[in-house]
C-alpha positions in Angstrom: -79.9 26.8 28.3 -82.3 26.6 31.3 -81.4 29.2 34.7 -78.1 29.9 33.0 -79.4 31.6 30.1 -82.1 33.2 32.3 -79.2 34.8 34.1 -78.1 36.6 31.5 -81.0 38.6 30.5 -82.8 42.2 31.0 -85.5 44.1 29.3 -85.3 47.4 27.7 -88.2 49.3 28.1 -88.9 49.8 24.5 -91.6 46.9 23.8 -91.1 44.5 21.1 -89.4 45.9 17.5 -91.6 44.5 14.7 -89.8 41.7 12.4 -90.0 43.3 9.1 -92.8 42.1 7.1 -91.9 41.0 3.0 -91.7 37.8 0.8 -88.9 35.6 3.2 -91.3 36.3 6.1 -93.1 33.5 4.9 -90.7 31.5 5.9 -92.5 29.1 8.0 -89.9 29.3 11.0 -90.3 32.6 11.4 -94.4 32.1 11.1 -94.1 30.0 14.0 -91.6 32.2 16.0 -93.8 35.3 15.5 -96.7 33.1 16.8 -94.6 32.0 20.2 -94.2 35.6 20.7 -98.0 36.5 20.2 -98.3 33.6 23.1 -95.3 35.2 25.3 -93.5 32.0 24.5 -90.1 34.3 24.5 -87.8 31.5 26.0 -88.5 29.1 23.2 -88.0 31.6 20.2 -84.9 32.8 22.3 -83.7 29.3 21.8 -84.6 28.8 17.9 -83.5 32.3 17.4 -80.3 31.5 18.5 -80.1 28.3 17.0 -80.8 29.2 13.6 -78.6 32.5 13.8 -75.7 29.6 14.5 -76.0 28.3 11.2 -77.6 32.0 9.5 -75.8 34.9 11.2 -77.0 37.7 9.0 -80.6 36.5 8.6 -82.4 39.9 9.6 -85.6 38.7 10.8 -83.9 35.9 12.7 -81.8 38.8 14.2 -84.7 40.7 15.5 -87.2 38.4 16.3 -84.0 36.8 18.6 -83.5 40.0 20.3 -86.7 41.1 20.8 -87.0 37.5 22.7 -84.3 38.4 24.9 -85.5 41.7 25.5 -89.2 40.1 26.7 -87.6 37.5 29.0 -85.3 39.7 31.0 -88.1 41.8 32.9 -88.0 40.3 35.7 -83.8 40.2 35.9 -82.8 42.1 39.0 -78.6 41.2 39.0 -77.1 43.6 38.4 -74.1 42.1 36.1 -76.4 39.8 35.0 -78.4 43.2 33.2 -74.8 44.7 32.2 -74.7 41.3 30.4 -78.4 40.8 28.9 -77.9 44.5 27.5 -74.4 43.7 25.7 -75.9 40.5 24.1 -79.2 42.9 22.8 -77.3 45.8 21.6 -74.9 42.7 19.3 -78.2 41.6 18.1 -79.5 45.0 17.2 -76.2 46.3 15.7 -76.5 43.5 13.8 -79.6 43.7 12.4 -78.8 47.5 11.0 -75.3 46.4 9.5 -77.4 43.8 7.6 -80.1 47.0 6.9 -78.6 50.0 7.5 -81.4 51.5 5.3 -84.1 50.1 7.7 -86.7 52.8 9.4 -87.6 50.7 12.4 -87.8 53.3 15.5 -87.8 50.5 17.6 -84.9 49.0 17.0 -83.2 52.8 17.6 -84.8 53.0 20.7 -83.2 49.3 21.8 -80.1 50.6 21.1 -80.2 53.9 22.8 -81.5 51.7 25.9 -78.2 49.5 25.6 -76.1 52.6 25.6 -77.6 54.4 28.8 -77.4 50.9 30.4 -73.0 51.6 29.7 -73.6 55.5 30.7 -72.7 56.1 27.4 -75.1 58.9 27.4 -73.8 60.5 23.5 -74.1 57.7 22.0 -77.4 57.3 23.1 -78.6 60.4 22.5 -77.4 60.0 18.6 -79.9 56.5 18.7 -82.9 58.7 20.0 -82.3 61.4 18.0 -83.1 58.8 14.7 -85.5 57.0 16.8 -87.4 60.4 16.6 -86.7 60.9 13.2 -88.2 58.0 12.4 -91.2 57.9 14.6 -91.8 61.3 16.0 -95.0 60.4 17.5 -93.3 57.6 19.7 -93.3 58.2 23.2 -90.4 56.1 24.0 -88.7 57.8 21.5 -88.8 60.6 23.4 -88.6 59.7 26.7 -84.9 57.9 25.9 -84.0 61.5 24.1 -85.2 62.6 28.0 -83.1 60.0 29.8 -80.2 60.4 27.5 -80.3 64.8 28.2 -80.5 63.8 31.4 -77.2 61.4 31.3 -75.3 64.0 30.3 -76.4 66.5 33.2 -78.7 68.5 30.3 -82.1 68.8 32.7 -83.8 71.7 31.0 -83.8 69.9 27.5 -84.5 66.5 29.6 -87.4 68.6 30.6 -89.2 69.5 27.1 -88.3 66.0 26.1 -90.5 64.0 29.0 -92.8 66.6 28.1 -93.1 65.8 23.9 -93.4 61.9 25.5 -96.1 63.3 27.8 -97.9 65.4 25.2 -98.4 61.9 23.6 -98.7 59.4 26.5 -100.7 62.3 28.7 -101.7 59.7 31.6 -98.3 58.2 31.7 -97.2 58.6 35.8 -94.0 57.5 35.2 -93.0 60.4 32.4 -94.7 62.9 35.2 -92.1 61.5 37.9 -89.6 62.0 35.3 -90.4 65.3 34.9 -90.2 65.8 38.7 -86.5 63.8 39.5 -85.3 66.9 36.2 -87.1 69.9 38.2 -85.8 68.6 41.4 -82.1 68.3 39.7 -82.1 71.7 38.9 -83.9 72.4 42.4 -87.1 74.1 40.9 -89.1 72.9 43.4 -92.0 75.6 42.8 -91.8 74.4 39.0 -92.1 70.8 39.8 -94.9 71.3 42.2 -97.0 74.0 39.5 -96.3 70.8 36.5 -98.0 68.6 38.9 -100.8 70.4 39.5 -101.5 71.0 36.0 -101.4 67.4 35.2 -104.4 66.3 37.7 -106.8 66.8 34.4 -105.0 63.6 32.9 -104.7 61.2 35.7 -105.6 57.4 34.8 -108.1 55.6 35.7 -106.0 52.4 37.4 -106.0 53.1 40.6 -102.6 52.2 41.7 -101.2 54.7 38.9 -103.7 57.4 40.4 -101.7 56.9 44.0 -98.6 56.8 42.4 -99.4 60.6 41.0 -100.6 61.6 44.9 -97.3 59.9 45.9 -95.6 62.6 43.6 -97.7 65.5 45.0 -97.1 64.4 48.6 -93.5 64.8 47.7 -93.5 68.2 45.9 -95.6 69.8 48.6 -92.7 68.4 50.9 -89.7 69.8 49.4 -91.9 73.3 49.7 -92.4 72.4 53.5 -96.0 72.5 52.7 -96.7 70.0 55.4 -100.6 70.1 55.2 -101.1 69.9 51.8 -98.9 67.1 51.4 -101.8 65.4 54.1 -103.9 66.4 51.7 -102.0 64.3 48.8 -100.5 61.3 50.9 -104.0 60.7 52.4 -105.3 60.7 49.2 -103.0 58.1 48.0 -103.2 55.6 50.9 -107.2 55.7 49.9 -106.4 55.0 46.7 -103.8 52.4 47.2 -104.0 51.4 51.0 -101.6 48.3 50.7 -98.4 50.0 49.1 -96.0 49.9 52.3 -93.8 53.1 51.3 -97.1 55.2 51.5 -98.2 53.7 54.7 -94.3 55.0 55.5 -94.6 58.3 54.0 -97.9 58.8 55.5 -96.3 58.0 59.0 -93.3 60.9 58.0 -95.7 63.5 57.2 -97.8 62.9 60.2 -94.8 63.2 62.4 -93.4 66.6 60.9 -97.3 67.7 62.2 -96.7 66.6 65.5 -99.1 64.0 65.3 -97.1 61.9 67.1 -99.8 58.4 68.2 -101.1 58.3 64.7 -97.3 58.6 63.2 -96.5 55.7 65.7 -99.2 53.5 64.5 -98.3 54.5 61.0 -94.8 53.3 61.0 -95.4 50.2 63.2 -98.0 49.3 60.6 -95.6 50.4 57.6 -93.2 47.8 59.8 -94.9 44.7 58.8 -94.9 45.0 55.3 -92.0 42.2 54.7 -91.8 44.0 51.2 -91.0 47.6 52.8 -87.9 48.9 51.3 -84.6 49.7 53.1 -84.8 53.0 53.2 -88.4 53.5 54.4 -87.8 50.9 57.1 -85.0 53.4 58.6 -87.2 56.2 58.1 -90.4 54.2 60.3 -87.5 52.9 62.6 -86.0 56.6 63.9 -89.6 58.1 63.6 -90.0 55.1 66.4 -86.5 56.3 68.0 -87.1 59.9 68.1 -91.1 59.5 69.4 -89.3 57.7 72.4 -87.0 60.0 73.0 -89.6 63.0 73.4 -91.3 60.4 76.1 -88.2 60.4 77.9 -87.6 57.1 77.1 -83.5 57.9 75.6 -82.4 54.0 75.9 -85.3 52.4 74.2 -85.1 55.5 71.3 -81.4 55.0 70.7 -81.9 51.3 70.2 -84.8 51.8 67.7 -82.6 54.8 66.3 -78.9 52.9 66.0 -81.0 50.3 63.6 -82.1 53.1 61.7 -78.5 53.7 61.4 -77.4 50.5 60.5 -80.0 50.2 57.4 -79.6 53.7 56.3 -76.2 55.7 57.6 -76.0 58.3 55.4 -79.6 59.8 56.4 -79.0 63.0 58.3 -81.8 63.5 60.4 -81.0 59.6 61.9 -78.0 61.1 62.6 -78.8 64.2 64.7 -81.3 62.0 66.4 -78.9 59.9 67.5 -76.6 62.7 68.6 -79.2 63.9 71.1 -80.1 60.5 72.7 -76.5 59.6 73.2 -76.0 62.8 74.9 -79.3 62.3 76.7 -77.8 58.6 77.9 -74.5 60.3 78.6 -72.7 58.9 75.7 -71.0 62.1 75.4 -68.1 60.6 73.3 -70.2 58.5 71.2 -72.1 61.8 70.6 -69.2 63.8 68.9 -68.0 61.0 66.5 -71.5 61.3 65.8 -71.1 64.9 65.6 -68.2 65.1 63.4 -69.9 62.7 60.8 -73.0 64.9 61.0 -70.9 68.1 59.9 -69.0 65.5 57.0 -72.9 65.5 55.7 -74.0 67.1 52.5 -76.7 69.2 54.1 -79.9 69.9 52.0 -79.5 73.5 49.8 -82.6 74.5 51.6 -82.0 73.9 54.8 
């Protein structure tokens, strides 16, 4: 089986579906499979579960207990195909299982299934699996968020809305619903909304630290896309202190402090954001044409339009890299350089509130 098999998984953010609990449960393979899994063991009951579903196909605990395996073992799967693949195999194991029970009240295996179908975009189908995974656990918060994620598949924000919300009601400290909330306000570009839910929500932060700074993170944002520039200090400072070693903050921080024309602690801000080897793509160009454009207000136009053309080469479609670059080339004389730069500046979706 080995890196092979490996390849072919990916989780589903729905946790493990219970293995139905009655007299064949004493079946001792299944005692010891449930006990691998208690040990996070999920390779090796991936293996007997598919083993013995060779010779029993319809065995229902088998079926689950084999899926949930897979599930487990594919968190840290980052191929792309490879996912597209590890979903088709879970969603044959779970389809399974309910034409063997199609009587069964497991939420969980619902929720597996509506994970599989968002994975194809198949955002109806998906909906129809939350809808009973809510009917059989209305309390479940993953219930409800993949209601949220399926609404919001099918361009429905305002119901995605009230459906992160019913998840949050019962996971209050949960970040990640609250960024969900945000990514529907800023969909419908209720920026004022997204910014007033956040607020509200600093009663019911959590008390891991990291989580805490993602919240800030989210606040830094909102205050942004009001152009609150010094209140989202306020917030990104606040999550640096919390979580000083999280390179996209130290890049964000290093944003912010440029819009305030702060312009010797933005530079130390993005050369130190720089060094993170983990820094993502996109907040490297963003450090990188900070660098550009700082030079470029020194006079320095060469040395700015070499930090700002690798800026360009990570991250193309970023706007502001683009009008940056405009003005250095014309600054270096690059006049024809600057108008193909031009024309692909006016090709640009330009932001609604700009």
């Amino acid at each position: 089986m080995g890196s092979s098999f490996v390849k072919i998984l990916l989780v589903v953010l729905v946790g493990l579906a219970p293995v139905p609990q009655d007299a064949s449960s004493t079946d001792p393979r299944i005692t010891e499979l449930n006990a691998a899994m208690q040990k996070g063991q999920f390779l090796d009951v991936l293996k007997k579960g598919r083993a013995i579903l060779i010779k029993q196909p319809t065995h229902p605990h088998f079926l689950l207990i084999t899926g949930a395996a897979c599930i487990e073992l594919a968190r840290t799967l980052k191929d792309s195909e490879a996912k597209i693949q590890a979903y088709a195999e879970a969603e044959n194991l779970f389809r399974r299982f309910v034409i063997v029970n199609p009587q069964h009240n497991n939420s969980k295996v619902e929720q597996s299934l509506a994970r599989c179908c968002l994975t194809r975009e198949d955002w109806k189908n998906a909906k129809k699996h939350a809808a009973k995974a809510i009917q059989l656990s209305p309390s479940s918060t993953m219930a409800h968020r993949v209601m949220g994620e399926s609404l919001s598949g099918l361009k429905i924000h305002k119901e995605a809305i009230q459906s992160y919300k019913k998840a949050l009601a019962i996971t209050p400290r949960d970040v990640r619903l609250m960024q969900l909330v945000q990514d529907e306000y800023r969909s419908l570009r209720r920026y004022a909304e997204a910014l007033n839910f956040l607020l509200k929500q600093q009663d019911n932060l959590p008390a891991n630290n990291r989580e805490t700074a993602t919240f800030y993170q989210l606040l830094y944002r909102a205050y942004v896309s009001l152009n609150d520039v010094e209140n989202a200090q306020v917030a990104i400072s606040k999550a640096v202190s919390l979580n000083p070693k999280k390179p996209t903050l130290a890049s964000e921080m290093a944003l912010n402090l440029y819009r305030l024309g702060r312009s010797e602690d933005s530079r130390l801000w993005a050369k130190k954001a720089l060094t993170y080897q983990t820094l993502n793509n996109d907040s490297k160009a963003i450090c990188l044409r900070i660098l550009g454009q700082l030079l470029s207000h020194e006079g320095k136009y060469q040395e700015g339009l070499l930090a700002l053309e690798k800026s360009f080469q990570i991250n193309p479609d970023d706007r502001s890299t683009v009008i940056a670059m405009i003005a250095a080339l014309r600054r270096t004389g690059q006049e024809e350089r600057a108008q193909e730069f031009l024309k692909k500046m006016n090709e640009m979706p330009t932001d609604p509130r700009e």
